[in-house]
C-alpha positions in Angstrom: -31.6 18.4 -1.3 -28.3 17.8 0.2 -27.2 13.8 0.6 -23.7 12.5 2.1 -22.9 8.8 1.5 -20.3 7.9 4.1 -17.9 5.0 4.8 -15.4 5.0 8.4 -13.5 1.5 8.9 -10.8 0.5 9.5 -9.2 0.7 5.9 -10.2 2.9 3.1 -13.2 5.9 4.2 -14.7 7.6 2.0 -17.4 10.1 1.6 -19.7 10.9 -1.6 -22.3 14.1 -1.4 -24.7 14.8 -3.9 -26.4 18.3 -4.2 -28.1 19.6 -7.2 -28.0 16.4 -9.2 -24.2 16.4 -8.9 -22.1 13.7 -7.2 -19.2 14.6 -5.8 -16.6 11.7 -4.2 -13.3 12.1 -1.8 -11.4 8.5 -1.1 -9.7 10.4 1.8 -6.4 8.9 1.5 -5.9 11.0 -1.8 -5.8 14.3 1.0 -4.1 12.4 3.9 -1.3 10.9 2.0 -2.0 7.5 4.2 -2.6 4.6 1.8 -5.8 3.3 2.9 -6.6 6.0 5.7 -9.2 5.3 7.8 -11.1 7.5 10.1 -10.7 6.8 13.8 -13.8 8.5 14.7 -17.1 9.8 13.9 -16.4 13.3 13.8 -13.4 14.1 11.4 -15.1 13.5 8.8 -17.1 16.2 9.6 -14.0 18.7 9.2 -13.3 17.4 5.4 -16.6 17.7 4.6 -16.4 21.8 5.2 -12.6 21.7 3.8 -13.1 19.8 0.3 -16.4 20.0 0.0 -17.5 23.3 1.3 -20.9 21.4 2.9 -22.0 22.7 6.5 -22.7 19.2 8.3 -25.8 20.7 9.4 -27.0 21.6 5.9 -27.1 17.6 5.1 -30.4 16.8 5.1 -29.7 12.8 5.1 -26.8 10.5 5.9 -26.1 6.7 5.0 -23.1 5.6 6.9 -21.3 1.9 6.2 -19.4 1.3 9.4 -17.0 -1.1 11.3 -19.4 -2.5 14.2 -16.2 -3.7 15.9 -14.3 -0.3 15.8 -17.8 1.8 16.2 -18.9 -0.4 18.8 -22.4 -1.2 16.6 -24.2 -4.1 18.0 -25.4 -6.5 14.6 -27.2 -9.1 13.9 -28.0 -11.3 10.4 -31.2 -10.0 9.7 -29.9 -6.5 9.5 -30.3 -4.4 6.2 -30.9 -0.8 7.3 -31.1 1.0 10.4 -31.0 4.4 12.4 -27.5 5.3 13.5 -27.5 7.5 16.8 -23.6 8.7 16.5 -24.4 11.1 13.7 -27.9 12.8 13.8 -30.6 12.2 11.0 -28.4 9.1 9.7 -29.4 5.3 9.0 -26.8 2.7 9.0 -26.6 0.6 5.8 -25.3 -2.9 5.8 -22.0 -3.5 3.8 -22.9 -5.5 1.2 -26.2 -4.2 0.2 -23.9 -1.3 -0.3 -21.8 -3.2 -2.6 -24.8 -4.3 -4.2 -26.1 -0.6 -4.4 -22.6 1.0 -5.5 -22.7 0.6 -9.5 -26.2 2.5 -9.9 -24.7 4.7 -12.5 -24.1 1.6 -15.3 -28.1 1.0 -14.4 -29.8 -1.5 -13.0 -28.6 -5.1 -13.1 -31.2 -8.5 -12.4 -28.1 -9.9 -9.9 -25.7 -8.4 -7.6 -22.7 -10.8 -6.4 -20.2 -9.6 -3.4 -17.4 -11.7 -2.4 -15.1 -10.2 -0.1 -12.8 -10.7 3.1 -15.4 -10.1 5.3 -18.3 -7.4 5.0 -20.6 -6.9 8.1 -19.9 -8.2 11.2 -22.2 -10.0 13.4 -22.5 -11.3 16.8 -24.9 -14.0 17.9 -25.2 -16.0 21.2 -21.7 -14.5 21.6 -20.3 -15.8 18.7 -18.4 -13.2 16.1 -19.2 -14.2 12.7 -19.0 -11.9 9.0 -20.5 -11.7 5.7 -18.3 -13.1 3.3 -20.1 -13.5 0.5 -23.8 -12.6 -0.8 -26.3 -13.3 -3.7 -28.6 -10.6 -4.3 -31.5 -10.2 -7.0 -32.9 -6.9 -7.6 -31.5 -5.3 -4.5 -32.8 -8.4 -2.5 -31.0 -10.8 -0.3 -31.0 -14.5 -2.0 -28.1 -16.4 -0.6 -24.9 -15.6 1.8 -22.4 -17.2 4.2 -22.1 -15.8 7.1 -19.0 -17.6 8.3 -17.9 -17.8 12.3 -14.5 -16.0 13.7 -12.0 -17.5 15.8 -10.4 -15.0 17.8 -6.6 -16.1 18.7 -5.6 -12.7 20.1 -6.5 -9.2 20.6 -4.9 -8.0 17.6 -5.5 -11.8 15.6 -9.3 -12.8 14.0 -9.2 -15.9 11.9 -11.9 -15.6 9.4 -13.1 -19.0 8.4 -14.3 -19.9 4.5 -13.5 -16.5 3.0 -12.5 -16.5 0.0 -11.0 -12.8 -0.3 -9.1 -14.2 3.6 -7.8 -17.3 2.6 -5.9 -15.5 -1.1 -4.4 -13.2 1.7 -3.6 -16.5 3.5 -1.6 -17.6 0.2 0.3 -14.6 -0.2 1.0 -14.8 3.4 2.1 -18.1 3.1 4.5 -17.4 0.3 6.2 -14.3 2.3 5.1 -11.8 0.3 5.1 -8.4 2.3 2.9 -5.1 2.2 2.3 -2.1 4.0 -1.1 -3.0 4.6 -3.2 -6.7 4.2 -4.9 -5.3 1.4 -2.3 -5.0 -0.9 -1.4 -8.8 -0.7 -3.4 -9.9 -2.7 -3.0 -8.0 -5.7 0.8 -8.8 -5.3 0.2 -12.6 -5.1 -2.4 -12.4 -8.5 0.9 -11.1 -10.7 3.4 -14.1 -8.7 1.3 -17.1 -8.7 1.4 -17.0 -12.9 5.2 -18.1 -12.0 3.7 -21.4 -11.5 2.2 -24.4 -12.6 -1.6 -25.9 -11.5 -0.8 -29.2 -10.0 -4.2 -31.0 -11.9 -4.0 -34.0 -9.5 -3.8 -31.6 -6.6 -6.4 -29.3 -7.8 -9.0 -32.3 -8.6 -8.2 -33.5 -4.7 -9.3 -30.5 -3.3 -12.0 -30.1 -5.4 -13.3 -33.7 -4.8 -13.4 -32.9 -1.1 -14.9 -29.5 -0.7 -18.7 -30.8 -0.4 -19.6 -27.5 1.1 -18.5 -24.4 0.0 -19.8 -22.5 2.8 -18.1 -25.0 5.6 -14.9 -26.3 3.6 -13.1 -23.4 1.9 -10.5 -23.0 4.3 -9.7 -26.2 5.1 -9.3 -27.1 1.7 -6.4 -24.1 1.1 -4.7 -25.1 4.1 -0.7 -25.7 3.3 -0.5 -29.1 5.3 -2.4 -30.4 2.6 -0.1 -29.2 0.3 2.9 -30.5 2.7 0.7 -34.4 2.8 0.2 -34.2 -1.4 3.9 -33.8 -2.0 5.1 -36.5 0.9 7.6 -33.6 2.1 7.4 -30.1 3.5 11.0 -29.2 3.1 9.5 -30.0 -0.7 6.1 -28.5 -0.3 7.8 -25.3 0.6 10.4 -25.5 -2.3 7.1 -25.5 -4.8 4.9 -22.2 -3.1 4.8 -21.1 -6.5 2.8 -24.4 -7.7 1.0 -24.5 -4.6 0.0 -20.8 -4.9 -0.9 -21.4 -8.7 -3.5 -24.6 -7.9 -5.0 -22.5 -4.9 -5.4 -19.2 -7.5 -7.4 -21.7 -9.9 -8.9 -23.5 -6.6 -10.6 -20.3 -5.7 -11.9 -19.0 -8.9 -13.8 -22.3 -9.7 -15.5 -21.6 -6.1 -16.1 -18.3 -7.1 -17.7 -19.5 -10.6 -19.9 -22.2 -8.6 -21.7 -19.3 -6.7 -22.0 -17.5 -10.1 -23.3 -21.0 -11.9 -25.7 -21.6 -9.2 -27.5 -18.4 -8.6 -27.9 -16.5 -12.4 -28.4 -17.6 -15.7 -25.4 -17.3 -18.2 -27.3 -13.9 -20.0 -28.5 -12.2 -16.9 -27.4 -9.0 -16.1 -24.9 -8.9 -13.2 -23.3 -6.5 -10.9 -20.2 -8.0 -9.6 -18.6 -6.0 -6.7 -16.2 -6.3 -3.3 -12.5 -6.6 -2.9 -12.2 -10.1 -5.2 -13.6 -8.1 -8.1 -10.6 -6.2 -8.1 -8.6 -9.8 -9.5 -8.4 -9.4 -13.4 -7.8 -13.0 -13.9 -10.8 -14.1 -12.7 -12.5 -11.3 -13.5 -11.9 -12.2 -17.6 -13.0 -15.7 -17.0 -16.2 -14.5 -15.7 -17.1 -12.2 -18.2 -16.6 -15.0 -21.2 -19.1 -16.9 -19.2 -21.4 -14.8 -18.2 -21.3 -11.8 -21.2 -23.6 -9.2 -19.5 -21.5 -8.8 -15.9 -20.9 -5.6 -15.1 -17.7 -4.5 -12.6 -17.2 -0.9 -11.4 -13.7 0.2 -10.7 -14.5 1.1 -7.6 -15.6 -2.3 -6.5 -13.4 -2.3 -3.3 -14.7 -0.9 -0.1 -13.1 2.8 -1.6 -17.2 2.3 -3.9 -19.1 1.7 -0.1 -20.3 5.6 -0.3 -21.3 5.1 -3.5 -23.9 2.3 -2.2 -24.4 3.9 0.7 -26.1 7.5 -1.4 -27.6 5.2 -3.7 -29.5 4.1 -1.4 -30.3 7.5 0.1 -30.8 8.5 -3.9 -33.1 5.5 -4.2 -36.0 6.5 -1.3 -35.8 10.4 -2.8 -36.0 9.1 -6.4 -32.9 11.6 -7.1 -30.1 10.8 -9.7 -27.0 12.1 -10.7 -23.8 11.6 -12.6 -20.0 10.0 -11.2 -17.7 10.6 -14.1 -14.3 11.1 -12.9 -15.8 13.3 -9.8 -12.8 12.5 -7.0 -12.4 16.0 -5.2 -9.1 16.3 -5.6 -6.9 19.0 -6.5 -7.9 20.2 -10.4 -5.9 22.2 -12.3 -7.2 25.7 -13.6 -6.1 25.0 -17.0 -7.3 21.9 -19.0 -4.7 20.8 -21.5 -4.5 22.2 -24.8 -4.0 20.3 -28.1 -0.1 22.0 -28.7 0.8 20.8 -24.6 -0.8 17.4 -25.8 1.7 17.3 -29.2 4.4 18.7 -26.9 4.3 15.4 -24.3 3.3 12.8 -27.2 7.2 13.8 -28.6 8.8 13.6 -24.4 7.3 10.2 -25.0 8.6 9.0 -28.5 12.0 10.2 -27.2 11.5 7.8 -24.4 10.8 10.5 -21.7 8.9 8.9 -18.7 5.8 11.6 -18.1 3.6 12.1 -15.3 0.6 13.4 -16.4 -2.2 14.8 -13.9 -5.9 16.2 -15.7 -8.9 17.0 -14.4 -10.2 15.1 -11.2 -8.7 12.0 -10.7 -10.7 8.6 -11.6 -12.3 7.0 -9.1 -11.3 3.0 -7.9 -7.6 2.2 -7.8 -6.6 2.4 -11.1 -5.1 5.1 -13.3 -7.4 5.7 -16.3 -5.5 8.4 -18.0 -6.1 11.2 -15.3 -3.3 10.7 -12.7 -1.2 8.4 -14.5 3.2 7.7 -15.1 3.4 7.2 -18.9 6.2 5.6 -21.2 6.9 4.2 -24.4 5.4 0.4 -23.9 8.2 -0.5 -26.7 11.1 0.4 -24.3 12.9 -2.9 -24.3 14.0 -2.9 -20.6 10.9 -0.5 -19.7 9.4 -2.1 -17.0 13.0 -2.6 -14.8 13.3 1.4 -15.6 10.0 2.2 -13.9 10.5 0.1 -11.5 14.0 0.5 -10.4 13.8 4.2 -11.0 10.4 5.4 -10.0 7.6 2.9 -8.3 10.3 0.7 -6.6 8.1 -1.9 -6.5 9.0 -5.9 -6.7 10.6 -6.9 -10.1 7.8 -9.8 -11.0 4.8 -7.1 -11.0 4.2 -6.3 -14.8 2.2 -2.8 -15.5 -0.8 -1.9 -17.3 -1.1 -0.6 -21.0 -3.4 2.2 -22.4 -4.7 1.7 -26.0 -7.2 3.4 -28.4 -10.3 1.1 -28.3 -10.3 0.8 -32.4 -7.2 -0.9 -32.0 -7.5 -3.1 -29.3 -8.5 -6.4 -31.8 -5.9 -6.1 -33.6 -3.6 -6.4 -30.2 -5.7 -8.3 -27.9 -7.8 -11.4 -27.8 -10.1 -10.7 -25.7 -13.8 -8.9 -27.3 -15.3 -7.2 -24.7 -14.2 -3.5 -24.2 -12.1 -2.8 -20.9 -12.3 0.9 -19.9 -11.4 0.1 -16.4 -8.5 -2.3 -16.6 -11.0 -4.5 -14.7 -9.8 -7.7 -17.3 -6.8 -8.8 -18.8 -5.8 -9.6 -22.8 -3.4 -11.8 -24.3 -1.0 -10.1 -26.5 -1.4 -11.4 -30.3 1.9 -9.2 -31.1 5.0 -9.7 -28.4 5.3 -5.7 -26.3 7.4 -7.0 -23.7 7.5 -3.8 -21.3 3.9 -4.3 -20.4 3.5 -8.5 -20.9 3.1 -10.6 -17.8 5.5 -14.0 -18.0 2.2 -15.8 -19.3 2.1 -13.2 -22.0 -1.1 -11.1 -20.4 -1.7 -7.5 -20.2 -4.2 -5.8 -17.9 -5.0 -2.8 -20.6 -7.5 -0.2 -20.9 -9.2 0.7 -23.5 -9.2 4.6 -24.6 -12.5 5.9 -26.2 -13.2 9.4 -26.9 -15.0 9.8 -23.0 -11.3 10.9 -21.9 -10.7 13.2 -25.0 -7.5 14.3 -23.6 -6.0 11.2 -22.9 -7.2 9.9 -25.9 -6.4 12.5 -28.0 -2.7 12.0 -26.4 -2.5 8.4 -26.9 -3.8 9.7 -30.5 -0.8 11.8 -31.1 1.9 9.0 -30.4 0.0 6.4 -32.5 0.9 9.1 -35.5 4.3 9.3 -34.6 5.1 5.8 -33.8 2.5 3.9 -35.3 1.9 2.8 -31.6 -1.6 3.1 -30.6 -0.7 2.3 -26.6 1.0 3.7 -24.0 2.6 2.0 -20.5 0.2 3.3 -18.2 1.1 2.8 -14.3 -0.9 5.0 -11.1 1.0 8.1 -10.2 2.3 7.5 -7.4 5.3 5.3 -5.9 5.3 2.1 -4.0 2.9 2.3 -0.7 1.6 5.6 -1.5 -1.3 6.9 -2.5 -2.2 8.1 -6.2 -1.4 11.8 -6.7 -4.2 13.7 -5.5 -2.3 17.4 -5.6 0.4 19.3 -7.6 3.0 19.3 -4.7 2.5 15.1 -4.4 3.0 15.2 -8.2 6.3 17.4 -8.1 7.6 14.9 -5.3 7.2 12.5 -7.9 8.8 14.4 -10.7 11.6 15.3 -8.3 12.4 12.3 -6.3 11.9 9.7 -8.7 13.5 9.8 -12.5 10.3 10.9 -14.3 11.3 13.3 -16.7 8.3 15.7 -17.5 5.2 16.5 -15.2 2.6 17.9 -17.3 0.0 19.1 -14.9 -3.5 21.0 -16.8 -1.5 22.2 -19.5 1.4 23.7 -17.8 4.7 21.1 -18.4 7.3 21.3 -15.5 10.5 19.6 -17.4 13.4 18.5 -15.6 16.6 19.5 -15.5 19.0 17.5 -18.7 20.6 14.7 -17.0 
């Protein structure tokens, strides 16, 4: 049995196939070198299916599509959870959330799955536009969601009311920050706001007037109430950091009331959507609530994922996901001497890109399609970011570090394969500290044996047991997904060494 998992939006398509118990997954922007490529139609798709997957669309025997009713022209309504879907033939429509909900079936069943997003499906009643922007689900079953109304300013302008993943794009909007797309705000503003202080008295104000989560979010993170708290807005202005900084915390304790009121502290818990993807809040959740599980593809880039579960589900089929992006792979995997070989570019203080197997899945690089450095490189993190991701001096980067070390580095327990949380340093590695001293670090285990076995070979030369571990690619781009978008890398940025399979490309000396 063939099975195709599809998402077309606006932002971020992907598809996900499974044949003969094998999953197979393509984030399309990784072949169309648009960061967050989206599919303008229902039929290119089609097309990529044949080229990277080598799948006749008419030897799918079942599709489950999660689509933009407002691009796609879909008419909704609230009680929708699955339908037929006419533009594609034998396909059903799944609705966006439940995919969410559905998308981390290969960490097992959970009791509870939370999604809290922008907005998720779209709806139109008595000719009002409203969208999901949050849901509760237990055991695959709708408990509690808000469904919050538009306002539509303009043809190109929606305000989204009460959305928590909206009004954190608000804030970063509100303090100028600027991105290629709206997406990538928000990830911006979770590394600036720790540049300032929680007002308490502010905070305590806004939470002392939000009797209604579902009805007073955003009126509560509007700025003129910052602008009225501080008597000034010449002032209120002067302190966006501060403001931003209250608002960050603002939004998490929201966040944590839908947690607190729907599951018990032990229950098992699928947490998924675009807000997943914030580490700070992320860690907070997981010492509350020990057993919640987040996949690293919890952004819309997972939707196929939910959407072939719950194809896999009715046919009672399984299969595995590990690292299955259909990229480009190289022919040759890397061999322990190439592995010895880049361990010593890196104690010399070479910066590597390194590119293995098929690249990870989610936006994160976890060791496959990753830029690597010494993380004890005193001025390393102006290096890569002057030099090669060009990206704005306040974002810090990620570490890599062998899992048995990672108590004896950071405070936090709980394991971190996915960079999903963040640690506090116990010993000072400035390169890859945040200003408050944080790290969002992954930890190595033996399930990437060439990347641990790297990380393996500089511990015994430096007595390091990390590495600096950033996404290979440069700022607005996506990740690597080929060896030509790897060489433009190596060529037009100042990494050093490419070491693609186990061939190493080495620059010229400088």
């Amino acid at each position: 049995m063939i099975l195709l998992g599809l998402r077309v939006d606006d932002h971020d398509s992907n598809l996900c196939l499974y044949k003969d118990n094998e999953i197979k997954y393509l984030k399309t922007e990784r072949v169309k070198k648009i960061k967050h490529h989206a599919y303008n139609n229902n039929w290119e798709w089609i097309l990529d299916l044949q080229k990277y997957f080598n799948i006749d669309v008419k030897s799918i025997d079942k599709v489950a599509i999660v689509a933009d009713p407002l691009k796609h022209n879909i008419p909704q309504y609230t009680d929708f959870h699955h339908k037929s879907y006419d533009a594609i033939d034998n396909s059903i429509q799944v609705e966006h959330h439940l995919a969410h909900a559905l998308s981390g079936f290969m960490y097992g069943d959970t009791e509870y799955q939370i999604v809290i997003d922008g907005v998720g499906e779209i709806f139109y009643n008595n000719k009002q536009t409203s969208g999901t922007v949050w849901s509760v689900f237990k055991n695959y079953k709708l408990v509690n969601r808000n469904t919050s109304n538009f306002n539509i300013i303009g043809q190109n302008n929606i305000q989204i009311n009460n959305s928590i993943g909206v009004e954190y794009e608000n804030i970063a909007d509100f303090l100028d920050i600027k991105a290629n797309h709206p997406n990538d705000l928000s990830g911006k503003l979770m590394s600036l706001q720790a540049y300032g202080q929680i007002d308490k008295n502010y905070l305590n104000f806004l939470l002392s007037n939000t009797h209604d989560l579902k009805q007073d979010l955003s009126l509560a993170c509007h700025p003129n109430n910052w602008f009225d708290y501080i008597g000034s807005e010449v002032v209120g202005r002067m302190k966006k950091l501060d403001f931003a900084a209250t608002l960050h915390e603002y939004l998490y304790l929201q966040i944590e009331k839908i947690f607190e009121q729907h599951v018990d502290k032990n229950s098992k818990i699928l947490y998924s959507g675009g807000c997943a993807l914030n580490v700070c809040w992320n860690t907070r959740l997981k010492e509350k609530f020990p057993n919640l599980i987040i996949v690293p593809h919890c952004a819309d880039d997972g939707l196929s994922f939910g959407a072939l579960q719950f194809l896999l589900k009715q046919y009672h089929l399984s299969g595995n996901t590990q690292y299955c992006q259909a990229d480009e792979r190289p022919e040759k995997n890397v061999s322990l001497e190439t592995i010895k070989k880049t361990a010593n570019y890196l104690k010399h203080g070479n910066i590597v890109a390194w590119y293995q197997g098929n690249g990870e899945v989610g936006p994160r690089a976890l060791g496959n399609r990753s830029i690597l450095m010494d993380p004890t490189i005193i001025d390393g993190k102006e290096i890569i970011n002057s030099k090669v991701k060009h990206r704005e001096d306040y974002r810090p980067f990620g570490a890599s570090i062998l899992q048995e070390f990672q108590k004896d580095y950071f405070d936090i327990e709980f394991e971190n394969p996915h960079m999903l949380y963040i640690g506090k340093f116990k010993h000072s590695m400035p390169p890859v500290s945040h200003i408050d001293n944080t790290c969002r670090f992954q930890s190595v285990d033996t399930g990437n044996k060439d990347f641990y076995k790297l990380i393996k070979e500089f511990h015994k030369l430096t007595n390091i047991p990390m590495l600096l571990n950033t996404s290979l690619n440069v700022n607005g781009k996506p990740i690597a997904g080929s060896k030509r978008d790897a060489l433009e890398i190596l060529y037009n940025t100042d990494v050093d060494v490419l070491v693609y399979g186990d061939e190493i490309i080495e620059k010229e000396t400088k």
